[in-house]
C-alpha positions, 0 to 999 in steps of 0.5 A, a space after each residue: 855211131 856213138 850213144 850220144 848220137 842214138 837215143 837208146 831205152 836207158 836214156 829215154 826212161 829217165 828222161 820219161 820220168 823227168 817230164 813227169 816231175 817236171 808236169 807234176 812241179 807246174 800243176 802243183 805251182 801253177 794250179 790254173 794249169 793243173 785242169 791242162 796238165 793232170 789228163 797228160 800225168 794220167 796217160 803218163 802214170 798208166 804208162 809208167 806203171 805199163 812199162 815198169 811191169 816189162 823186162 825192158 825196163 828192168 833191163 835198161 834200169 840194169 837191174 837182175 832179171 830173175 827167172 
């Protein structure tokens, strides 16, 4: 089974963090939209910052574990 036909963490993270741009970019040009996007950014911020404390992350961004 090759990658491009499992998703794996590093590929989801970044992708993660897209969705989050791309959220913020249309309640930033749309602002009627922002009172339906900002509750989703806010589950996503508390998210992000969740997951940014965890070993996996720092393992799938291939960054040095130190002990």
């Amino acid at each position: 089974m090759s990658e491009e036909s499992r998703p794996i963490l590093s590929d989801a993270i970044p992708a993660f963090e897209m969705f989050m741009m791309k959220w913020e970019k249309l309640a930033v040009e749309h602002a009627k939209l922002r009172p339906i996007v900002q509750p989703g950014l806010d589950w996503a911020y508390k998210y992000y910052s969740q997951m940014d404390e965890t070993k996996a992350y720092v393992v799938a961004m291939c960054k040095q574990i130190i002990s």
